[in-house]
N, C-alpha and C positions, 0 to 999 in steps of 0.2 A: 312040407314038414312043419310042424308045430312049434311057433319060439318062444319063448319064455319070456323076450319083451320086445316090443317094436325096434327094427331096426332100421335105418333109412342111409342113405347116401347124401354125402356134401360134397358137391363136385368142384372143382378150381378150372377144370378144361386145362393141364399140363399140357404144354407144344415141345417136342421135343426136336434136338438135331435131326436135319434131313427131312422135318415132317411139315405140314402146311397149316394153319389155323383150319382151313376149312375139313381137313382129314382128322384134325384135333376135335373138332365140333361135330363133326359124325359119328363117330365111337363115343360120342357122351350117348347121343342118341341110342348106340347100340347097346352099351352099357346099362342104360334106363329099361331097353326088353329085357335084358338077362338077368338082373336084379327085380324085376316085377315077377318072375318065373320063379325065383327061389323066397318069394314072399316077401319080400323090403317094403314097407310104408310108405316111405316119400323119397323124392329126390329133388335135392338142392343144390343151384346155381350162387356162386359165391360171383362176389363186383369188386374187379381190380380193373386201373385205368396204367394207362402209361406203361405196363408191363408186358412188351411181346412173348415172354414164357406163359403166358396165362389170359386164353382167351375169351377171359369173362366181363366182358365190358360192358353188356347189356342182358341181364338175367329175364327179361320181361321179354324180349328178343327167342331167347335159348328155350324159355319154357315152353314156348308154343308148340315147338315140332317136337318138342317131346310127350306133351301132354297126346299128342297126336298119335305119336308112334307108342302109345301104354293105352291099361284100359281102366287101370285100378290104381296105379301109384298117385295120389299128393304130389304137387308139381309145384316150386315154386323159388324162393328165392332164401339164398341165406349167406349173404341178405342183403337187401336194397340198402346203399348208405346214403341216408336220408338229405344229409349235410351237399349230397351232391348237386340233388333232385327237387324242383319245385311240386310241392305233395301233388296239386292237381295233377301235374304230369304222370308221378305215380297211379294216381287212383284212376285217370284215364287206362291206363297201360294193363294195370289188374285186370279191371272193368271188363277191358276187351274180351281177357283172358278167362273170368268168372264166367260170362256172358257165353262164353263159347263153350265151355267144358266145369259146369257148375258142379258145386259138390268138392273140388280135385284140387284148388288155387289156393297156394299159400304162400302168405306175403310177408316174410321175418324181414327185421327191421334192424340195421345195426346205426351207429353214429361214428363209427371211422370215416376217415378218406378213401383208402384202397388206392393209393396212389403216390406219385410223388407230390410235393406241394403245388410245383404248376400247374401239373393237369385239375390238382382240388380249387385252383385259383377261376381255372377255365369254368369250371362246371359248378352245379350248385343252386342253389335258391335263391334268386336276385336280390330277395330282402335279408336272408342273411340274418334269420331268426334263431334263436336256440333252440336245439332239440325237445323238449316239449311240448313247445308250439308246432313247431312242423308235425311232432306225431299227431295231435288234439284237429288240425287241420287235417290231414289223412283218413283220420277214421271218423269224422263227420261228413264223411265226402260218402261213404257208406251206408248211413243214415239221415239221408235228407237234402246232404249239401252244406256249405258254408259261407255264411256271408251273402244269401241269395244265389251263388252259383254252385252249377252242377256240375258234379261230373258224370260224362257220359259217353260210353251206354252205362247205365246203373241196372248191373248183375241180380235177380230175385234172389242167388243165393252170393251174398260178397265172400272174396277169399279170406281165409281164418287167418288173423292176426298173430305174430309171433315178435318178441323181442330176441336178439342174438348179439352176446356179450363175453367181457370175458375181466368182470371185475364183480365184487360184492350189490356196490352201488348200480349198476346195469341190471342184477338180480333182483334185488329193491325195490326198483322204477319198477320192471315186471310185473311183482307180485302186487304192490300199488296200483295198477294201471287195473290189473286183472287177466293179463295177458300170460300164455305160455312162454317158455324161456329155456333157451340152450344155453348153456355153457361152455366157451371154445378152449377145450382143455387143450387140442390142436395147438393154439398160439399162446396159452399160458398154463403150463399143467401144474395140477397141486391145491389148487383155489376151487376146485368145483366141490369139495364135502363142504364148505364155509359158505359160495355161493348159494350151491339149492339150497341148503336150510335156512337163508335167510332170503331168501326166496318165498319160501313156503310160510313163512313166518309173515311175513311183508306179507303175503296175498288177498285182495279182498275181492271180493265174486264182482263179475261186472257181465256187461251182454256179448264180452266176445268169447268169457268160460269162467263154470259157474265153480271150478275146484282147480285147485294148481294144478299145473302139468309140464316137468320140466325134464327137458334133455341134456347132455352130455356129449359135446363132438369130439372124436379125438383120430389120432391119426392109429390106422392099423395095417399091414404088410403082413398078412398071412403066405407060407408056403410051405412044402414038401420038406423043403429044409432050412434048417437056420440059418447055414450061410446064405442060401438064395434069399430068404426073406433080406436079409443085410444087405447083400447086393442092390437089390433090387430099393429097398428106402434111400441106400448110399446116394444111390444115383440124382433124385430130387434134391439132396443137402447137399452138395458137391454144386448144383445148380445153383443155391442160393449164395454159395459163397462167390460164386461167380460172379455174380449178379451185386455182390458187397463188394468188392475189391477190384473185379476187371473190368465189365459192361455190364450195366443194368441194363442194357437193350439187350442182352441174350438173349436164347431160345434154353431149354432144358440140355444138357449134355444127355450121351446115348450110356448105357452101363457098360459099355466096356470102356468108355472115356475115363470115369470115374473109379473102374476099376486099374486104370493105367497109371491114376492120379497119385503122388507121395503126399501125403497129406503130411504137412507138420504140422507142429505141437498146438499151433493155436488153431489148425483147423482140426486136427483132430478132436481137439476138447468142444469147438463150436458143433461137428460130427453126434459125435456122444451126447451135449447137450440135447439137440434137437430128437435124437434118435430112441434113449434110454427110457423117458417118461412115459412113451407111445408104446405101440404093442406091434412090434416085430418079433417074425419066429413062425416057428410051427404051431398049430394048435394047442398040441401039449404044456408050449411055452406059454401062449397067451391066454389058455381057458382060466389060469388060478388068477393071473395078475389081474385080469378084464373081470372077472368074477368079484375082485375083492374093488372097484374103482365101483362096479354097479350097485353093491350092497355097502358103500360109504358115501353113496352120493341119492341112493332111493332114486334115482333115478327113475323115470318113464318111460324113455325113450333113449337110443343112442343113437348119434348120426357120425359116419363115417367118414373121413377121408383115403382113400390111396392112390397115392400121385405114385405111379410107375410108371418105366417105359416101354415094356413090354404090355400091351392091350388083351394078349392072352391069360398073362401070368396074374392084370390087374383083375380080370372075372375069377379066376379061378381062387385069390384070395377073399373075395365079396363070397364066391361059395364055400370056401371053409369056413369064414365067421358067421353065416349063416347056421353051420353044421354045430360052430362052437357055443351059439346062441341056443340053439335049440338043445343042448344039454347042461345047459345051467341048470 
């Protein structure tokens, strides 16, 4: 089918009740053929530590066997948080990855933790530089090396650079840098018509793209019916309040857990927050609302999340937004 703008996947790897990391991290895999089939651009590995509901703790790790099991999707990360990672480490890990499956590797960049504060204590860059440096280090590791060392293997085609944010200023740096640029409407919805345009504003041509090209991630829950679509997003928000108030070591609750759940007033309102901004529903529901977020933000690209816990019901929304995409 034919779409009217690139769509891609941003995956978190959801674990849910009863289910195993390792059974979480094959259905990403599976996920990555069956969205290559319905035409999705890329797919992205998101970096959380300390969090058992989310087993995305090594995206350079995850993209491999993905890149493996595709033949055509963009593979890459979104996004490596820099603050954790010594750049050489990075640029080795790409490297391998460029080297192996050239053309397909991309490497977005965020500056969060992705964690609680201990594990960001654990990990990280021994020297403990500002984010600029660590990126200026990074992407000369791709062009020659830095400081005399290399990193290697040094890929004939390097993975394409991405910045992945979710503020003005991240937008900025971006278009400054010369680099493409998502906006995680997912974790801060509202800000992405203010971001891209200054974005696009801020861009000056550099050698890793020579015209702006910005995305938009947000979370969507397509289905058959609006209450299943509800059901079904219910069930990841129900987890994180979980995860706020009983046990941050949780795993994801199942949807009939969440459907058992009374939710009162302050979870309800926390519910609605996370739930209303994003695009839950049937198609019908979300072709106008997702229609009017792509033509206020120009967008380029959109990259997607849906964290559900049904693995049938989670393709079967990546193929109606597919369906919704291609009649914009």
């Amino acid at each position: 089918m034919a779409l009217s703008i690139d769509i891609s996947v941003h995956d978190t790897v959801p674990v849910w009740r009863g289910d195993t990391p390792g059974a979480a991290l094959r259905r990403s895999v599976e996920l990555a053929k069956a969205v290559e089939e319905l035409g999705y651009r890329r797919y992205w590995v998101a970096e959380h530590h300390d969090t058992p509901a989310l087993a995305t703790s090594a995206p350079a790790v995850l993209a491999g066997p993905i890149l493996e099991a595709t033949r055509t999707l963009s593979v890459g990360s979104g996004a490596v948080l820099l603050s954790n990672h010594a750049p050489l480490a990075v640029a080795e890990q790409f490297g391998v990855l460029a080297s192996l499956y050239p053309g397909r590797v991309d490497l977005g960049i965020g500056r969060a933790a992705g964690g609680s504060p201990q594990a960001a204590a654990r990990l990280g860059d021994p020297r403990r530089r500002d984010f600029p440096a660590q990126l200026a280090e990074l992407a000369a590791y791709f062009s020659g090396g830095d400081g005399g060392v290399r990193a290697v293997p040094e890929p004939r085609t390097p993975p394409r650079f991405w910045l992945v944010g979710s503020s003005t200023g991240s937008a900025v740096t971006a278009g400054r840098l010369g680099l493409p640029y998502v906006y995680a409407h997912a974790i801060v919805p509202g800000g992405a018509p203010e971001a891209l345009a200054a974005y696009r504003e801020a861009f000056r041509p550099s050698a890793h793209s020579s015209e702006p090209h910005g995305g938009v991630a947000a979370i969507v829950v397509a289905a058959d019916s609006d209450e299943r679509a509800r059901s079904l997003a219910t069930a990841f928000v129900y987890g994180q309040i979980l995860m706020r108030t009983v046990d941050p070591a949780t795993v994801l609750p199942t949807e009939a857990e969440a459907a058992d759940h009374h939710f009162n007033a302050a979870e309800r309102a926390f519910l609605n927050q996370r739930i209303d901004p994003q695009f839950v529903g049937t198609p019908d529901r979300i072709a106008p609302r997702l229609a009017g977020l792509l033509a206020d933000t120009r967008a380029d690209e959109l990259f997607v999340l849906t964290q559900v816990p049904d693995h049938d019901a989670r393709v079967r929304s990546y193929e109606l937004l597919a369906k919704i995409v291609s009649s914009l």
